[in-house]
C-alpha positions in Angstrom: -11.6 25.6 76.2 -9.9 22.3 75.6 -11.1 18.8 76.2 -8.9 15.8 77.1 -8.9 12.8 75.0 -11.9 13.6 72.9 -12.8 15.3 70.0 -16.0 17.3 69.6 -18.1 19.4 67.3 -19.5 23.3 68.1 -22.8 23.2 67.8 -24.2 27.1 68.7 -23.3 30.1 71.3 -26.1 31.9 72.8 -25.4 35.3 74.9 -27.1 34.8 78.5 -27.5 37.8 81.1 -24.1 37.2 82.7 -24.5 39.7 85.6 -28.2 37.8 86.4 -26.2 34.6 87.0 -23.3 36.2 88.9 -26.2 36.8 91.2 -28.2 33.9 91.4 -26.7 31.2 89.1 -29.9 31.6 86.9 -29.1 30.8 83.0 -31.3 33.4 80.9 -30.8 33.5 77.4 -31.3 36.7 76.1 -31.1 35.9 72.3 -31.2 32.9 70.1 -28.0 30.4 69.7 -25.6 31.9 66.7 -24.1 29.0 64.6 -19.8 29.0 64.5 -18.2 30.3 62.0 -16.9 28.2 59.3 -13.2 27.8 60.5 -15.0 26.2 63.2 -17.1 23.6 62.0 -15.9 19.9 61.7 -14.0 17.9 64.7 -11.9 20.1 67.0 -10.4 19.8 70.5 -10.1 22.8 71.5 -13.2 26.2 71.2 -13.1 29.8 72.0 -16.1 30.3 75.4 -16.6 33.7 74.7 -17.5 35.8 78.1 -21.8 36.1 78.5 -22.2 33.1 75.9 -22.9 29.6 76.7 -21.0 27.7 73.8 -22.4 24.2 73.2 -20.8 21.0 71.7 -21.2 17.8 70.6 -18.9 14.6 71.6 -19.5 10.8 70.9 -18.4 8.6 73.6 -18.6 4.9 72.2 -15.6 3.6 74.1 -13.3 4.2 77.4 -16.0 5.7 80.0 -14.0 7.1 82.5 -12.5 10.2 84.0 -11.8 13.3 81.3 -10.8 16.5 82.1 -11.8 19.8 80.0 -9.9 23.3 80.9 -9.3 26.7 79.9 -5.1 26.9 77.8 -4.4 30.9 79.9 -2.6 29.3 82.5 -3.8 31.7 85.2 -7.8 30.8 84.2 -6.6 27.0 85.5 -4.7 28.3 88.1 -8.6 29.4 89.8 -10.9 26.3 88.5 -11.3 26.7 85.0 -9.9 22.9 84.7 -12.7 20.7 85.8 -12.9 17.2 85.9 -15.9 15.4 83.9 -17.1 11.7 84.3 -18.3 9.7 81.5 -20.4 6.4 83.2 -21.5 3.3 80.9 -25.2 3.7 80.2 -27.1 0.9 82.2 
C-alpha cells in the first residue's frame, strides 16, 4: 500500500480470521501483532498488506489537513477500490 503525500512508520501486523469478516465484517484477531522486519523499520511511503493481516502504521500530521489518498501500486487492485480517499480535519 502506498500513501499520498506522507510518510509513515509500520508499527505491527496481526493475522485476523479473514473468512469471519468476509461474512460479517467482524475483525477477530487470532494471534498477537508481529513486529516488521528490519528493512522495514524507519520512515516509508509505501508497506506490503499481506492477505488475513491487519498491518498498522504510524503518520504525523502537523501541517496541510486536507484530502490524501492511500492505494494499492497492482493496477488492477485500484481498478476495484483498493484506492481510497482519507481526510485529515484540524483538531478543534
Amino acid at each position: 500500500m502506498h500513501i499520498h503525500l506522507i510518510q509513515f512508520k509500520v508499527l505491527h501486523r496481526r493475522p485476523f480470521d479473514l473468512e469471519r469478516f468476509q461474512q460479517d465484517g467482524y475483525i477477530q484477531y487470532t494471534g498477537p501483532p508481529i513486529e516488521p522486519e528490519a528493512h522495514e523499520k524507519g520512515w516509508k511511503d509505501t508497506v506490503r498488506a499481506d492477505v488475513g493481516m491487519v498491518t498498522s502504521v504510524m503518520m504525523k500530521f502537523t501541517e496541510n489537513p486536507g484530502e490524501y489518498v492511500w492505494h494499492c501500486h497492482i493496477l488492477e487492485h485500484e481498478d476495484y477500490d483498493m484506492m481510497r480517499p482519507m481526510r485529515v480535519i484540524e483538531r478543534d
